[in-house]
Structures are given as structure tokens and as C-alpha cells.
C-alpha positions in Angstrom: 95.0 66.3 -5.9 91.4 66.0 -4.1 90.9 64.0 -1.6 87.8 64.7 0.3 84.0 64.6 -0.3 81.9 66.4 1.9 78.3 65.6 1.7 75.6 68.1 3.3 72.4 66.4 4.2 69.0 68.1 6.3 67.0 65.6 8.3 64.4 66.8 10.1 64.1 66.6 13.8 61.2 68.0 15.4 57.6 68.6 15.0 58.0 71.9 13.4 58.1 70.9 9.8 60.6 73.9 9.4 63.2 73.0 11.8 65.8 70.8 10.6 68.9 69.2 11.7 71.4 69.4 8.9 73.9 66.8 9.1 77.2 67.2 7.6 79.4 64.8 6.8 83.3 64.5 5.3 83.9 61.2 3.4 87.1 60.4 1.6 86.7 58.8 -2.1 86.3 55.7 -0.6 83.1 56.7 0.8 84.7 56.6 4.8 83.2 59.2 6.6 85.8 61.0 8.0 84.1 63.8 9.9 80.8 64.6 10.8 78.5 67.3 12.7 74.7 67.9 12.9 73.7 71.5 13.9 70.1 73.0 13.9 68.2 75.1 10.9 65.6 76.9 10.1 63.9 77.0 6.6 62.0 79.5 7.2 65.2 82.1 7.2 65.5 81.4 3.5 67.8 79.8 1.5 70.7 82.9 1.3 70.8 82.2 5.7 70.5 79.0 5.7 73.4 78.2 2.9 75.6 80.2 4.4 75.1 78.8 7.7 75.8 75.5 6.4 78.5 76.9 4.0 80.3 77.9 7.2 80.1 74.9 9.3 81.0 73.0 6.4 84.2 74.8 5.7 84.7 74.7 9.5 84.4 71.0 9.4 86.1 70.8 6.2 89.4 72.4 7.6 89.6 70.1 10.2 89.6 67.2 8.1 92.1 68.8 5.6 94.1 69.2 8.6 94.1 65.2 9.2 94.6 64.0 5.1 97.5 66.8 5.4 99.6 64.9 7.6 98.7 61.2 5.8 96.9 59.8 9.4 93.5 59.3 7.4 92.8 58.2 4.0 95.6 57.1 2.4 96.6 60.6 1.5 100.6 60.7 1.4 102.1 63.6 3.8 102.5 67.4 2.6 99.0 66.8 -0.2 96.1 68.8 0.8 92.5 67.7 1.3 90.6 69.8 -1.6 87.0 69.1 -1.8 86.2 67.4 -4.9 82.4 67.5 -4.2 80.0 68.7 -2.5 76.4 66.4 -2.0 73.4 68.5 -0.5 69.8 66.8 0.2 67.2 68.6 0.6 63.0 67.9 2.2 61.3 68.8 -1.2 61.3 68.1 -4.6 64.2 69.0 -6.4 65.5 69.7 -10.3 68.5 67.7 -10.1 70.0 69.1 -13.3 69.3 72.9 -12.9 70.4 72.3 -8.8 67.2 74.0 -7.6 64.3 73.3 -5.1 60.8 73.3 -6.9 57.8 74.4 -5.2 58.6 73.0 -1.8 55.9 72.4 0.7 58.0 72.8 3.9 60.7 75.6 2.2 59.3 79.1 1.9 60.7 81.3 -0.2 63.8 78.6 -1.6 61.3 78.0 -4.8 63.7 78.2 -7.9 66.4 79.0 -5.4 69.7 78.2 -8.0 71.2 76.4 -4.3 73.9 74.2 -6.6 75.0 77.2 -8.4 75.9 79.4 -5.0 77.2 76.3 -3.6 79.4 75.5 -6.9 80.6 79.2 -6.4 81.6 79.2 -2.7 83.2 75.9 -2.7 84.9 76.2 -5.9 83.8 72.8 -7.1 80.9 70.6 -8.6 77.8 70.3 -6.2 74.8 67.7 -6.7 71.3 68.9 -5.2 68.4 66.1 -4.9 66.0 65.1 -2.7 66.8 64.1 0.4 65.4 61.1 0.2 66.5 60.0 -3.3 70.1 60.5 -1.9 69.3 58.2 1.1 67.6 55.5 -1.8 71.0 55.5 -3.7 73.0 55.3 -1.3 71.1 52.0 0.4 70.9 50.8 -3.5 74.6 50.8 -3.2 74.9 48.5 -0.7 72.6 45.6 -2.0 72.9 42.7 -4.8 71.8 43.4 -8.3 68.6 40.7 -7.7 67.4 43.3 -4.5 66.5 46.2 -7.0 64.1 47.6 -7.7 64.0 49.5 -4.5 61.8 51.4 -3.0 63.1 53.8 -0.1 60.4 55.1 2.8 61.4 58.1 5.2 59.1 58.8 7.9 60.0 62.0 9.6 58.4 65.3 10.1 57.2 64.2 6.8 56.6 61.2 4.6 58.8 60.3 1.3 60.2 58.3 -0.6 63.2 57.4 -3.1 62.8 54.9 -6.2 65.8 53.7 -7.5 65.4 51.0 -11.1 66.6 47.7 -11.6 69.3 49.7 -13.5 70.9 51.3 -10.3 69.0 54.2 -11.6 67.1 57.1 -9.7 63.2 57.8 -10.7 62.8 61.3 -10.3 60.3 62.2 -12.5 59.3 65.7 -13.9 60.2 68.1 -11.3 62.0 65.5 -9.5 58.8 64.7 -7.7 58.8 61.5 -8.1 58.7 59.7 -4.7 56.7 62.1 -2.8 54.7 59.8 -1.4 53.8 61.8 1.9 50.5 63.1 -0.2 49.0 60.0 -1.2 45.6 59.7 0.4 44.5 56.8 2.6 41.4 55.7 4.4 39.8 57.2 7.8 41.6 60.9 7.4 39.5 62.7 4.9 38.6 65.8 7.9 42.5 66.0 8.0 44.2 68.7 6.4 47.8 68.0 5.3 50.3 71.3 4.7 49.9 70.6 1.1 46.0 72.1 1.6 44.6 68.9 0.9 43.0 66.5 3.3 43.4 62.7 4.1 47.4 62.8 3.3 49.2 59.9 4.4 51.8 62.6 6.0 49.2 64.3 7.8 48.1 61.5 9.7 51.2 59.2 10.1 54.2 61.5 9.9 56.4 62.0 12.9 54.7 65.6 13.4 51.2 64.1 12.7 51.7 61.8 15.9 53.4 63.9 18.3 50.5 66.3 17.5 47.9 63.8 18.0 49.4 62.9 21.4 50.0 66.2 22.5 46.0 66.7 21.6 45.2 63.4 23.9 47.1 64.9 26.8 45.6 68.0 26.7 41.9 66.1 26.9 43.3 64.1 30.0 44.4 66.9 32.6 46.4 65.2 35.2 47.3 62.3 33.0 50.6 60.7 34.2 52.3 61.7 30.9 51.6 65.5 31.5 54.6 66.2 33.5 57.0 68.8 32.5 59.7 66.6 32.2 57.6 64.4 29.7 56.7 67.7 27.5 57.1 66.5 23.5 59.9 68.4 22.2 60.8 66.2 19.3 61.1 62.8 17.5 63.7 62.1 20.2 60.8 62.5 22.9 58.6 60.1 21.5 61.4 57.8 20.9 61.6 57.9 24.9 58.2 57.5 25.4 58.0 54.5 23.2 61.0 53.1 24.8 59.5 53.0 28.1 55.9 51.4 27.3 53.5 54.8 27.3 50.3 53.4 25.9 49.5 56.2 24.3 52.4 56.5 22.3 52.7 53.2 21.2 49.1 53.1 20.1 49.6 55.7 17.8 52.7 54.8 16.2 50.9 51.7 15.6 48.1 53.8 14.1 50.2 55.3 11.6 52.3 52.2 10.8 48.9 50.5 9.6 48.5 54.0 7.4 52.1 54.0 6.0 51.7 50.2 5.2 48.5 51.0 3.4 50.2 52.9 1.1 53.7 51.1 0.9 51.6 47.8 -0.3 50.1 49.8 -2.7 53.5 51.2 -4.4 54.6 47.6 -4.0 51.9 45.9 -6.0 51.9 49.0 -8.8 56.3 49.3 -8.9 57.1 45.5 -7.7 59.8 47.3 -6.2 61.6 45.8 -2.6 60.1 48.3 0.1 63.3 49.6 2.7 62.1 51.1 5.8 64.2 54.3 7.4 64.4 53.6 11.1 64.9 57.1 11.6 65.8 58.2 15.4 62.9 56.2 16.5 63.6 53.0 15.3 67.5 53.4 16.0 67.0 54.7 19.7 64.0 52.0 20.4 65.6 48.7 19.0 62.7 48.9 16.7 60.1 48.2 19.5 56.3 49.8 18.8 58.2 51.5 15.6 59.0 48.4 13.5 55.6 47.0 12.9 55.3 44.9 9.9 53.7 46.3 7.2 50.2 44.8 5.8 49.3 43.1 2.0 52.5 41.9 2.1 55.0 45.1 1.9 57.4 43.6 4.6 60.1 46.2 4.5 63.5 44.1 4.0 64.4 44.8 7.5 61.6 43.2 9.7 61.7 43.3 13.3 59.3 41.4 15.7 56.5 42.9 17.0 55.8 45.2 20.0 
């Protein structure tokens, strides 16, 4: 019998678009996370290092759990039955062919273009494996958790970059051709036509109001104010986690900026809203879990309040 369902998932976590955190999880069929561990990647090794990095932990992590459902202390699972896997879930930061398994053309993936990742997957675990978008995964599963009369949804990520999941009145995914459907991060907005987004175009929402976008912009204000209080080693930006802190504690700076970008993501979110009608979900992220929400959760403008709303900073 098969018991367990591990579920691989990359979020990113700094402000190199390539370096991810992929977070792996074991859930039993009744969706209980049973076992979980987050360890760092790099995209730019290519998709035959990176699976089999992840293939590794996941088997590592895997065999623990197995060892648990074994002896009947976790799931349900009656003594002496193993824990096979039954399926393996993988999301990835790019547009994705959910039927063929493969990444198409993604902005932040070099060289993991056509990469047949659910294929190799299917072959080392010996079982079914579902590749999507990492952020159309994260859309169904908060679908999953709402009434009927709270869909349509629409899912926003802000990370290293910007996306987005849609998910119908049906329960359904959008995905549209090439599973791009969502990728928000490269509409444009107003005030950022000098920036240029990794995409090669300019005025991207992502390039001005993506995690990266504003620990870039304050690590460019710091370096025009030498001797600035927020210069100290100990306050160099190494990360989302970083700017969580400095948000926590109050540095103007910071919280002007995340403001900055809120207004952008907003401007964009109200205009999905208004074309989709669908109910706007914001993704906290690390910042808005490590800060309460405070200087990250601004309300949205034009009426795209995101379902979670938290008081301003």
C-alpha cells in the first residue's frame, strides 16, 4: 500500500534571482505534513545537479518518514506496512507545461528550458510526478481551503520575483498556453520605464517591487549615504530575511520602500481584479510572517484588498 506524499517545492530566498531555497515536505494522504526540510539551490548548476540534489534529500527525508508510518506512530498506517511514495509534487519559479512535466523558457532557470524534470523524477522515484508552477501550486492549494462563493481566486507571490496563480470558479487552474498564465511579474506599471527587468524589458512590475528590486534599491541608498547608521556590517542585506529585520525594527528606509512597491503591486493587482473579478490573496512570504505584517501588509489601492488585510504601518 502507499502511504506517503512527498511534495518538493523551490521558494526563493535571497536577492540572487538564482538562489533558491527548496522546501521539501512529506504529507500523508490526508494532506498532514509529516516531515519537512528546506536546504539551499542553485539554478544556475542546471537542472541534472539540481534534481539530483533534491532527489537525494528527498529520499533522505523520505526514509525517515517511512521509518515512522512503518511502525503505525503517524498516519494511521497499521504496524509492519511500508510508507511507499504515491506522489511526488514539484513547483517550480517559471512557467511550466504541466502535461509534458517540463519548464518552458524560464527567465530565472538557465539551461532547464524543455528540461523533461517530471519524466527523470517519474524514473527515480518510481511513481507519478506533477510539475507546475510554483505559484499555481501555492493558488490550489489556498483554493482548497476556501468556500465555493470565495472563487475565483487570484494568488500573488512577491519574492525574488513577482507571480501569480488563477484558479476558476470551478476549482480549476488557469494556466494558459505554456502554462504562463499568471506571470504577472512582467506587467508594466507607471514611474519605471528607465528600469530594466531580467526579462530585457523595462518598467516590469518585478523589476521595481520584487523582493530583489528593493533590497537592491536600498543597498543603492546606502551606498549614496556613507556613514549612514544602516551601513554597519552587521546590518549588510543578505536576504529577504534581512529586510524582514530591518522592517521589524522601524528603518525608514526600508519601510519606505516596501511601501513603494506595495503601491506598484497594488496597481497591478486592481487591474487583474477589475479584468478577472477574481478575490486577490496576498503571500505574506518571510516578510509578512516574520514582521506581523507591519510596513509589508499595506492595503492595496482601487479596491484590490487582498482577503487577508492587516492594519497599516
Amino acid at each position: 500500500m502507499r502511504h506517503g506524499c512527498p511534495q518538493a517545492r523551490a521558494i526563493p530566498s535571497g536577492p540572487d534571482a538564482r538562489s533558491l531555497e527548496a522546501r521539501l515536505a512529506i504529507t500523508d494522504l490526508a494532506q498532514n505534513r509529516l516531515a519537512s526540510l528546506d536546504i539551499p539551490v542553485d539554478l544556475a548548476q542546471g537542472p541534472e545537479a539540481v534534481l539530483k540534489q533534491l532527489e537525494a534529500a528527498l529520499k533522505e527525508l523520505h526514509a525517515s518518514v517511512g521509518g515512522i508510518l512503518a511502525t503505525g506512530d503517524r498516519g494511521g498506517v497499521p504496524d509492519g506496512e511500508s510508507g511507499d511514495l504515491c506522489a511526488v509534487t514539484i513547483g517550480l519559479p517559471g512557467p511550466v507545461d504541466h502535461a509534458a512535466g517540463i519548464p518552458v523558457r524560464p527567465p530565472i532557470m538557465p539551461g532547464w528550458d524543455g528540461y523533461p524534470v517530471g519524466q527523470v523524477l517519474s524514473e527515480r522515484f518510481g511513481c507519478p510526478v506533477l510539475v507546475d508552477n510554483d505559484a499555481n501550486l501555492m493558488a490550489l492549494g489556498e483554493a482548497r481551503t476556501l468556500p465555493g462563493d470565495q472563487l475565483p481566486l487570484l494568488f500573488v507571490t512577491v519574492s525574488t520575483g513577482i507571480g501569480g496563480g488563477l484558479v476558476s470558479a470551478e476549482g480549476e487552474l488557469h494556466r494558459g498556453a505554456d502554462g504562463a498564465a499568471g506571470d504577472i511579474g512582467h506587467l508594466p506599471v507607471r514611474g519605471a520605464d528607465d528600469v530594466v527587468c531580467r526579462c530585457g524589458n523595462t518598467g516590469c512590475v518585478e523589476a521595481v517591487a520584487s523582493a530583489a528590486a528593493m533590497i537592491g534599491r536600498l543597498e543603492r541608498e546606502r551606498a549614496a549615504r556613507p556613514g549612514s547608521l544602516t551601513e554597519s556590517a552587521e546590518d549588510a542585506l543578505t536576504g529577504e530575511q534581512e529586510l524582514a529585520r530591518l522592517i521589524r525594527h522601524g528603518d525608514p528606509a526600508a519601510l519606505r520602500i516596501v511601501r513603494d512597491a506595495a503601491e506598484h503591486i497594488g496597481e497591478v493587482v486592481a487591474l487583474l481584479v477589475h479584468v478577472c473579478k477574481g478575490r486577490p490573496r496576498r503571500n505574506p512570504g518571510e516578510r509578512g510572517r516574520r514582521t506581523g505584517g507591519k510596513g509589508a501588509g499595506r492595503r492595496l489601492p482601487s479596491g484590490a484588498a487582498t482577503g487577508h488585510e492587516e492594519p497599516p504601518a
